[in-house]
C-alpha positions in Angstrom: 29.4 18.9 38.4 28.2 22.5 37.3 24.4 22.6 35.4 26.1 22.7 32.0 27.9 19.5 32.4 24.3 17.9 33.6 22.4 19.3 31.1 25.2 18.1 28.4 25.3 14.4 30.2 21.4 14.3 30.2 21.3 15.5 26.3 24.4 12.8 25.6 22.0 10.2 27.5 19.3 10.9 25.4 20.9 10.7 22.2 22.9 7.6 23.0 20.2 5.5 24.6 18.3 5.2 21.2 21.4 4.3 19.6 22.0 1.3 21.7 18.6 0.1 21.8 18.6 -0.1 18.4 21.7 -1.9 17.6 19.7 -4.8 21.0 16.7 -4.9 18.2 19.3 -5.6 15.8 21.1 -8.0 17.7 17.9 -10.3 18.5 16.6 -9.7 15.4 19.5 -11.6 13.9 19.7 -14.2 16.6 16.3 -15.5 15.7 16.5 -15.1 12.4 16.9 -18.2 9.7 20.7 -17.9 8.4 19.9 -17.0 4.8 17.5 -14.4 6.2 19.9 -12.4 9.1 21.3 -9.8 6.6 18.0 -8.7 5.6 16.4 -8.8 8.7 18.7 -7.3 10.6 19.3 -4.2 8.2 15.5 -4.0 8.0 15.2 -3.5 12.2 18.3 -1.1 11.6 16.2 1.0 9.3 13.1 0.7 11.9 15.2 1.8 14.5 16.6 4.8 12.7 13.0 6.0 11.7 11.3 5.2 15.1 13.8 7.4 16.8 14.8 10.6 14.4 11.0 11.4 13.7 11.9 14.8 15.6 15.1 15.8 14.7 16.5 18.0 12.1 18.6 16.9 9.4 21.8 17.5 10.5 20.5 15.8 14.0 19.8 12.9 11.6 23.3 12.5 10.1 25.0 12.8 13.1 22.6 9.9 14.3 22.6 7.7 11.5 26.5 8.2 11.3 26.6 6.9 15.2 23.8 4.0 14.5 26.3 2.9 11.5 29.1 2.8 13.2 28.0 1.2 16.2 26.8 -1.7 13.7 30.3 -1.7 12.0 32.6 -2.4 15.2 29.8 -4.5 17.1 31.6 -7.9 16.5 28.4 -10.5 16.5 26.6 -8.4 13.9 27.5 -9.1 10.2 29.2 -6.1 8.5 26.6 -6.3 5.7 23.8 -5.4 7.6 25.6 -2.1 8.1 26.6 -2.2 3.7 22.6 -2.2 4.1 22.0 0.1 6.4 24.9 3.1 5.2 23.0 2.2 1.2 19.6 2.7 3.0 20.9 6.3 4.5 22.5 6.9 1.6 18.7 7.2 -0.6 17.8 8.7 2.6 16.4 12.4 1.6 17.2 14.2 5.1 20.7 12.5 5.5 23.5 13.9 4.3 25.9 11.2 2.6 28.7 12.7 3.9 27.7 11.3 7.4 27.8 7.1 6.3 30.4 7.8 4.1 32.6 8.6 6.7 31.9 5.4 8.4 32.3 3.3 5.3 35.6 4.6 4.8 36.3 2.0 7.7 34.9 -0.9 6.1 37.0 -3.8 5.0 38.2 -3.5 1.3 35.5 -6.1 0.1 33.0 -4.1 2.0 33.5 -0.9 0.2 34.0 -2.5 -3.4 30.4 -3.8 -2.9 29.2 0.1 -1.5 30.9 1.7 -4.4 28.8 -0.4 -7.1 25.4 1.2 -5.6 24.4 3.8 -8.3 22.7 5.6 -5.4 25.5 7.3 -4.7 27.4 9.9 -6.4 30.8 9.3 -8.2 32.4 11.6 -6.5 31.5 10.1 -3.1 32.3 6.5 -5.0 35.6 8.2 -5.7 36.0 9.0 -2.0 35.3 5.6 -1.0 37.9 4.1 -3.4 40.2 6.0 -2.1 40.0 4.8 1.3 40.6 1.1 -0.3 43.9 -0.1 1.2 44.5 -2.3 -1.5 46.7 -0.6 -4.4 45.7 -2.8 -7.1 41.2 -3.3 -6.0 42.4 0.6 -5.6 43.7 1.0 -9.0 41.0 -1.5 -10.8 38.0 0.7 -9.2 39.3 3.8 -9.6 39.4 2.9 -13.5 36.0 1.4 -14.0 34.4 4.7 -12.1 36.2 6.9 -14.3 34.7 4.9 -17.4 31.7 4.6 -16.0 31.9 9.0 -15.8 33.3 9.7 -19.0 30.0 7.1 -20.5 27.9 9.2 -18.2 29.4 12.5 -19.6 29.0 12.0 -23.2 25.4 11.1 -22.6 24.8 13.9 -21.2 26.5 15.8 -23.9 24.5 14.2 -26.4 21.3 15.5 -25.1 22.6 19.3 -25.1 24.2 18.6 -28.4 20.3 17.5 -29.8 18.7 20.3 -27.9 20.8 22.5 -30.6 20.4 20.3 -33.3 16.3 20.8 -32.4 16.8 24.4 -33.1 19.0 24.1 -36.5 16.4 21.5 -37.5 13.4 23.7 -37.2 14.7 26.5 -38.7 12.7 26.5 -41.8 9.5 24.9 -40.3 8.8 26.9 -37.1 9.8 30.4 -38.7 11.5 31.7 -35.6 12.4 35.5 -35.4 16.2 36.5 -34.8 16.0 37.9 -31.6 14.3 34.6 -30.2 16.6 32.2 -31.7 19.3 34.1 -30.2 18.1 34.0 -26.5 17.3 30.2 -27.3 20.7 29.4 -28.6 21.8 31.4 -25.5 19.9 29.8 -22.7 20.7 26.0 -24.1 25.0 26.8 -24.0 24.6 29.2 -20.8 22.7 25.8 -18.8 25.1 23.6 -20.6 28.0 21.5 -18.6 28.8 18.7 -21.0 29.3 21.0 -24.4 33.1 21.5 -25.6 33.9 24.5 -27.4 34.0 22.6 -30.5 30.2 21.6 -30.3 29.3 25.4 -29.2 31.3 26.9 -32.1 29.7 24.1 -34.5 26.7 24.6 -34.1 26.4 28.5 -33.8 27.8 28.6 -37.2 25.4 26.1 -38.6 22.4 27.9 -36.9 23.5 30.9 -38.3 24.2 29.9 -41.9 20.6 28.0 -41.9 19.3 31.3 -40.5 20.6 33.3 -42.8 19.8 31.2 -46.3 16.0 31.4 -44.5 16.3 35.5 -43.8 17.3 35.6 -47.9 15.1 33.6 -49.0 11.9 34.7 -47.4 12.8 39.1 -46.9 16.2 39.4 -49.1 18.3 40.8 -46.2 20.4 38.0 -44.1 19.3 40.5 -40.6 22.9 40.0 -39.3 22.4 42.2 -36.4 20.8 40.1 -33.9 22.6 36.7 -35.7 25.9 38.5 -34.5 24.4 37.8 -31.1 25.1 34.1 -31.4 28.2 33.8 -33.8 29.8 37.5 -33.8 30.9 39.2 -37.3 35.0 38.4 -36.7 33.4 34.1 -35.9 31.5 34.5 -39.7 34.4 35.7 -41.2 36.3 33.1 -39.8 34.6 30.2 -40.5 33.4 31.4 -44.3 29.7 32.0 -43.2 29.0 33.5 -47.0 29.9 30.1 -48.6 27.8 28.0 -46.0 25.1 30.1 -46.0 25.0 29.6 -49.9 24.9 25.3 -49.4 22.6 26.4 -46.9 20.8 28.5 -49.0 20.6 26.0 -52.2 19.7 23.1 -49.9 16.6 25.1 -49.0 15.6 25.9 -52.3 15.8 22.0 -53.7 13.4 21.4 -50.1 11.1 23.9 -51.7 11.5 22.4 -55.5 10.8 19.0 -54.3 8.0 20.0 -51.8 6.3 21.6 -54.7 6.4 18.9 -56.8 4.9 16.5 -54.3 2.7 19.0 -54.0 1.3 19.3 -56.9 1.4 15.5 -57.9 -0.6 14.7 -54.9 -3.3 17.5 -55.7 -2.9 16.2 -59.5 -4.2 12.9 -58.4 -6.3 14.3 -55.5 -8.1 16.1 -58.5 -8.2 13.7 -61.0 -9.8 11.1 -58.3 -12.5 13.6 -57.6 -13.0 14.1 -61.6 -13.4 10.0 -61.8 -15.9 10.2 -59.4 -17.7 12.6 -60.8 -18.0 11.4 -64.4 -19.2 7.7 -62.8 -21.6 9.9 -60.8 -22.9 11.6 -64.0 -22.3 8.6 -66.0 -24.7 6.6 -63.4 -27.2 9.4 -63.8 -27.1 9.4 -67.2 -27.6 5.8 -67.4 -30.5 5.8 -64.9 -32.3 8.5 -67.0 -32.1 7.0 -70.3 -33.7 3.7 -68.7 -36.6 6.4 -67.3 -37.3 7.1 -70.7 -37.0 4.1 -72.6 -39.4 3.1 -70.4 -41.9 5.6 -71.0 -41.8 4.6 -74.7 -42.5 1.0 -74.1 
């Protein structure tokens, strides 16, 4: 045996040894444990195991570890299966492991096994989808496969939902936060550029009614619609398309009956503001009046 072979038998020694001393702690463990307790117990010394002896290693050292510590607790006949479910769903929120590494090993997992894997939210549909896949049963296959793909298009349209309000912030505070052109532009821009739930359909929607509330506000406030840097987020040909002129008008006399009725609020609430004020004052008066009259009706007695 040449030095290379030694030095790789020595290294395999090392990294095995830990291995099976682990799944020994896991074994007794389990054979002193209560029976309604072995599952937890034993995945618990699992875990232990795992951290006591990858404190040194790098990442990748630690996936290839934990994905040798899994399987060595799937195929060891007197330890229960779940207590490596436990262990591959502990790895799995495991920062500095990979989830490609227990995946793998799960993939050999009885049918049951992996049904009960795949309903952790820890891990990702598209390792969930993996996992189904490697279900032998056509019809648990089928059913799974189904409520992960409901379960994503749910997930989805959440997510679209909160881009779709990030936009609707914008068209919202049009008129209140007096933003410049160029700045609503780059706005608009940065929310559909980060975007990965937005259809076209949503994009196109909301550019146009952006910049038909954009305009209406540019007329109303300078008398000029400042299409240049508008063009940036719905170009000229887009306006045309969708009739900006005539939505820009709704827009336009929506703004003025805001303005109407805030003025009108306005002035009834200063109306009454100043009429409370005048009540006060003629009681205060009134009072002094009434104090000063006594003063000298007193004097002539």
């Amino acid at each position: 045996m040449n030095l290379k072979d030694i030095i790789k038998k020595v290294l395999g020694t090392r990294k095995i040894n830990p291995i099976k001393k682990g799944i020994e702690e896991v074994q007794k463990s389990i054979d002193k444990a209560d029976d309604d307790e072995v599952i937890d117990t034993g995945a618990k010394i699992a875990y232990q195991s795992f951290e006591n002896s990858t404190k040194n290693m790098t990442p990748d050292e630690k996936g290839e570890f934990a994905q040798e510590f899994a399987n060595s607790l799937v195929n060891k006949e007197k330890i229960p299966q779940d207590v490596a479910v436990q262990f591959i769903n502990s790895m799995i929120k495991e920062e500095e492991v990979a989830n490609e590494y227990v995946i793998e090993v799960a993939k050999d997992l009885p049918d049951k096994k992996i049904v009960a894997l795949v309903g952790t939210e820890e891990i990702p549909i598209e390792d969930r989808k993996e996992l189904i896949e490697a279900v032998t049963d056509d019809e648990i296959r089928r059913e799974q496969m189904e409520k992960i793909n409901k379960e994503e298009r749910k997930r989805e349209e959440k997510c679209r939902k909160k881009e779709i309000e990030k936009l609707r912030k914008i068209y919202n505070n049009i008129y209140s936060e007096n933003i410049g052109d160029s700045e609503l532009a780059e706005k608009v821009e940065d929310i559909i550029n980060k975007s990965e739930y937005l259809s076209e359909e949503d994009i196109q929607d909301f550019k146009t009614k952006i910049v038909a509330r954009k305009i209406a506000y540019n007329v109303s406030k300078f008398g000029n619609s400042n299409l240049a840097y508008l063009s940036k987020i719905l170009s000229v040909k887009d306006m045309k398309e969708v009739g900006i002129v005539d939505l820009a008008k709704k827009e336009y006399e929506s703004l003025k009956e805001k303005r109407r009725t805030f003025s009108e609020e306005y002035i009834t609430e200063m109306m009454e503001k100043h009429l409370q004020k005048g009540k006060k004052s003629d009681n205060q008066e009134n009072k002094l009046h009434s104090t000063t009259y006594t003063h000298e009706d007193d004097n002539e007695k």
